[in-house]
C-alpha positions as CSV (number, residue, x, y, z in Angstrom):
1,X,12.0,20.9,-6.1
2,X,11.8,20.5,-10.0
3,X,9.1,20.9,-12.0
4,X,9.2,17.1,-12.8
5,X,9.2,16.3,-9.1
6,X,6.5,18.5,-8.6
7,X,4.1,17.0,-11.3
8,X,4.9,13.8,-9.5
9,X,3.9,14.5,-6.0
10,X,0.9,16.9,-7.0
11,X,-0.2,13.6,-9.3
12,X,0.2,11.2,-6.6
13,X,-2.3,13.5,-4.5
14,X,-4.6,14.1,-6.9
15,X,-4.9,10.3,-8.1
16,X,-5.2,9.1,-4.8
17,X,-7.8,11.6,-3.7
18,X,-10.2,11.6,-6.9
19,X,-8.7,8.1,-8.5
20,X,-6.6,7.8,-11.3
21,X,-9.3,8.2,-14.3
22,X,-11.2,11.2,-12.9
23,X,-7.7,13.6,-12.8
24,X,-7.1,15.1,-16.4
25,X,-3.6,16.7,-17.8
26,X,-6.1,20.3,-17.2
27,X,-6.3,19.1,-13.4
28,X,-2.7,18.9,-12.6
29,X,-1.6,21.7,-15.0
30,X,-4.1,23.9,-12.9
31,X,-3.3,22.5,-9.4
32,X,0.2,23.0,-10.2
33,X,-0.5,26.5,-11.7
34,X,1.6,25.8,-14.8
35,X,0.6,25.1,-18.3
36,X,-0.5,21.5,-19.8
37,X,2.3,22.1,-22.2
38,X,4.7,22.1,-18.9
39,X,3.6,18.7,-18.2
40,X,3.7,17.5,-21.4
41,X,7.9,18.4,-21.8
42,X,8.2,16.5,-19.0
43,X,5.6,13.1,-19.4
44,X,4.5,12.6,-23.7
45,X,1.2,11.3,-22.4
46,X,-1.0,10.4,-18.9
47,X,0.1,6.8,-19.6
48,X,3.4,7.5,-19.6
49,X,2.7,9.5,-16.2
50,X,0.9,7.3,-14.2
51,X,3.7,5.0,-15.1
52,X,6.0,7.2,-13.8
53,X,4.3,8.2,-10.4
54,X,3.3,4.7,-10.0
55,X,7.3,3.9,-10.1
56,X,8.1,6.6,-7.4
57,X,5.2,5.7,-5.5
58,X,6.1,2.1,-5.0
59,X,10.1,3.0,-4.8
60,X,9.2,5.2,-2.0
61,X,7.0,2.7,-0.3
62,X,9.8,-0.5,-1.0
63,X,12.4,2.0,1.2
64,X,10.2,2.1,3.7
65,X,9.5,-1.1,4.2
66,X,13.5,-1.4,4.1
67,X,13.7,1.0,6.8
68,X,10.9,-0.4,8.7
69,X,12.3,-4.5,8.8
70,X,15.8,-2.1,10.2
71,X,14.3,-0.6,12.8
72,X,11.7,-2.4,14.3
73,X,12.6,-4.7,17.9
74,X,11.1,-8.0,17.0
75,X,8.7,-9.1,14.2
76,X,5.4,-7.6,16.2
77,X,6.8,-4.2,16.1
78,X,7.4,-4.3,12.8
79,X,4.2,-5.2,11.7
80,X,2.7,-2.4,13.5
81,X,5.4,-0.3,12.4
82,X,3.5,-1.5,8.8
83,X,0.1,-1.2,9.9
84,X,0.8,2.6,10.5
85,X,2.2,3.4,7.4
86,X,-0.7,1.6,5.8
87,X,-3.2,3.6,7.8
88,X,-1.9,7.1,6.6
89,X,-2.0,5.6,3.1
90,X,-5.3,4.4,3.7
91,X,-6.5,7.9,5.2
92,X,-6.1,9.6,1.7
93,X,-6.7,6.7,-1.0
94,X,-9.6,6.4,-3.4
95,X,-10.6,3.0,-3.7
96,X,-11.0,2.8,-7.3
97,X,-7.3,3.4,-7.4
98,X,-6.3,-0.4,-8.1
99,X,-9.3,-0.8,-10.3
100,X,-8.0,1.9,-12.6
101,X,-4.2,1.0,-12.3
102,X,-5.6,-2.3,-13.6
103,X,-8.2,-1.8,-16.4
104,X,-6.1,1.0,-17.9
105,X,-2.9,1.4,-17.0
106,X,-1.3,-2.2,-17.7
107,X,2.6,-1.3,-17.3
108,X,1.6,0.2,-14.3
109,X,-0.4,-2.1,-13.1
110,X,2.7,-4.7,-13.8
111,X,5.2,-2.4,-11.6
112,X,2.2,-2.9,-8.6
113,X,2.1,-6.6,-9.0
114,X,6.4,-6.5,-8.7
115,X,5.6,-4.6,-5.5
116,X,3.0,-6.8,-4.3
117,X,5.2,-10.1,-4.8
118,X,7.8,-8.2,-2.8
119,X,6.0,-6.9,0.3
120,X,4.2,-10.5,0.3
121,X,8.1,-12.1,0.6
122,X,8.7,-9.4,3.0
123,X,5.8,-10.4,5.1
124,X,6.6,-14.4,5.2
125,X,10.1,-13.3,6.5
126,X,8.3,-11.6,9.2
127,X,6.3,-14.6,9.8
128,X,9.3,-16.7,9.8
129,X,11.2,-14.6,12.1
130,X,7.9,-14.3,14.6
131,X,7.8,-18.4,14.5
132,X,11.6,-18.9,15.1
133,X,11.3,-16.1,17.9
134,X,7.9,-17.4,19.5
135,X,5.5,-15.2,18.3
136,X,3.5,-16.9,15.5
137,X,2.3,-20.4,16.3
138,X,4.4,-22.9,15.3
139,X,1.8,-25.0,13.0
140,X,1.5,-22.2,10.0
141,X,2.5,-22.2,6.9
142,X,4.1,-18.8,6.5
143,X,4.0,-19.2,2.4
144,X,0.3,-19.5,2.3
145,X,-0.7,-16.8,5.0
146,X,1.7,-14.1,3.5
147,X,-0.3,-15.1,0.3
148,X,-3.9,-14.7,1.9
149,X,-2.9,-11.4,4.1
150,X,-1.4,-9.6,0.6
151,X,-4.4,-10.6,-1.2
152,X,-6.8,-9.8,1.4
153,X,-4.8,-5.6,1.7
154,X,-5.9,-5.9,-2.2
155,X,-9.8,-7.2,-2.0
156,X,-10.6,-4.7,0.2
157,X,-10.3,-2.1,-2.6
158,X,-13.2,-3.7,-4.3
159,X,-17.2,-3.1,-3.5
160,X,-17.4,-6.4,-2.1
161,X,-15.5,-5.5,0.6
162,X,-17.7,-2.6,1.6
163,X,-20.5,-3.9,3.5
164,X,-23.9,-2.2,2.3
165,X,-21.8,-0.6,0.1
166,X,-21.3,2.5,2.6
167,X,-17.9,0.7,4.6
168,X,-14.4,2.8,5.1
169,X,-11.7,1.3,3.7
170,X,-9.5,2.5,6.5
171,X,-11.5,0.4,9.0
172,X,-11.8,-2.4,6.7
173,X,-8.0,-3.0,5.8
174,X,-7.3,-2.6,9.9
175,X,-10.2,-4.7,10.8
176,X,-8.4,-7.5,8.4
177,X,-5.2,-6.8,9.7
178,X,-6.2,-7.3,13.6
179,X,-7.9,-10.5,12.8
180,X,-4.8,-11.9,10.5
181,X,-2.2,-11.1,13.5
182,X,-4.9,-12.6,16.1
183,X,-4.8,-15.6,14.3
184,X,-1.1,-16.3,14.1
185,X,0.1,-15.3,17.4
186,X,1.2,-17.4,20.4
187,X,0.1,-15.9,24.1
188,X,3.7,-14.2,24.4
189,X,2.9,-12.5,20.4
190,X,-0.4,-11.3,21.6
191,X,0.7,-9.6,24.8
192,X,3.4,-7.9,22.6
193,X,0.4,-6.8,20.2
194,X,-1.6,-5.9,23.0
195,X,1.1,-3.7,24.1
196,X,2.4,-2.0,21.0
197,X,-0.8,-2.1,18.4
198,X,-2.0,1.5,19.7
C-alpha cells in the first residue's frame, strides 16, 4: 500500500474513533510512524485531508451500496444487507463526527450531503421496488419516507438523540431503523424481516 493510501485509512480510523477535530497532523504522523512532513508531501493541509478521506470514505461506501442493491434477493434483504454495514460503521464512529464535518470542514461536509442525497434516492427505489413486489404497504409515499429515514440515520448523531445523554448510537440508529421497516411493511414484508433481520 502507498504512503498516501496509508495516511488515508489510518485517518479514517483515527477520525472516526476520536472525531475529526481531536486528531492532529502529530497524531497520524505518529500512528503511522512517519514524519508530519511525510503527510504534508502528500495532503498541503488537514483541510485538504479530511477532504480527501472524506472522498474515499464515501466512494467506498457508494460501491457498496452498488454491490449491495446487486446482490440482495428482494428489497427486505437488501435493507438488511444495509442495516449490517451500518452497524459495523456504527460500532467504531464518534458521534461528533457529522458535527465537525459540518462546522469545519465545509467542502467536506458538501461531498456528505452528495452522498446523502444519493443513498436517500437509493432508498426510495427500494421502497418502490418493496411496494411493486408486496412488501411495503401500498398507501406510502416512498419520496417522503426515504426523506424522514435519511434524516433520522443523521439526527441520531446529535445529543438530542441520546437519551439522558448516556444512549449508544449503535442501538439508537438500529432502534430507528426497526421501527421505520415496521412501519412500511405488509404481513408478507414483515415475515421476510422476521426471517432475515438477525
Amino acid at each position: 500500500m502507498e504512503t498516501k493510501e496509508r495516511i488515508v485509512e489510518k485517518s479514517i480510523e483515527l477520525f472516526f474513533s476520536r472525531g475529526i477535530r481531536s486528531v492532529t497532523m502529530d497524531d497520524i504522523a505518529s500512528e503511522l510512524g512517519i514524519s508530519k512532513k511525510t503527510i504534508y508531501q502528500h495532503f498541503s493541509d488537514k483541510t485538504t485531508l479530511v477532504y480527501e478521506v472524506s472522498k474515499s470514505f464515501l466512494s467506498e461506501e457508494k460501491c457498496r451500496e452498488q454491490e449491495i442493491a446487486r446482490k440482495s434477493s428482494d428489497p427486505i434483504d437488501e435493507v438488511i444487507l444495509h442495516s449490517r454495514v451500518m452497524r459495523e460503521i456504527f460500532l467504531k464512529i464518534n458521534p461528533g463526527v457529522l458535527y465537525d464535518l459540518q462546522k469545519y470542514y465545509p467542502k467536506a461536509w458538501k461531498l456528505y450531503k452528495e452522498h446523502k442525497t444519493y443513498f436517500r434516492k437509493s432508498l426510495e427505489d427500494n421502497i418502490r421496488k418493496g411496494m411493486e413486489k408486496g412488501y411495503y404497504r401500498s398507501e406510502i409515499d416512498p419520496s417522503i419516507l426515504s426523506f424522514l429515514r435519511i434524516n433520522a440515520v443523521e439526527w441520531a448523531f446529535s445529543p438530542e438523540a441520546m437519551p439522558n445523554g448516556n444512549g449508544n448510537i449503535l442501538k439508537v440508529q438500529m432502534e430507528f431503523m426497526d421501527h421505520f421497516i415496521r412501519g412500511i411493511v405488509t404481513e408478507k414484508g414483515l415475515k421476510a424481516y422476521e426471517a432475515t433481520k438477525n
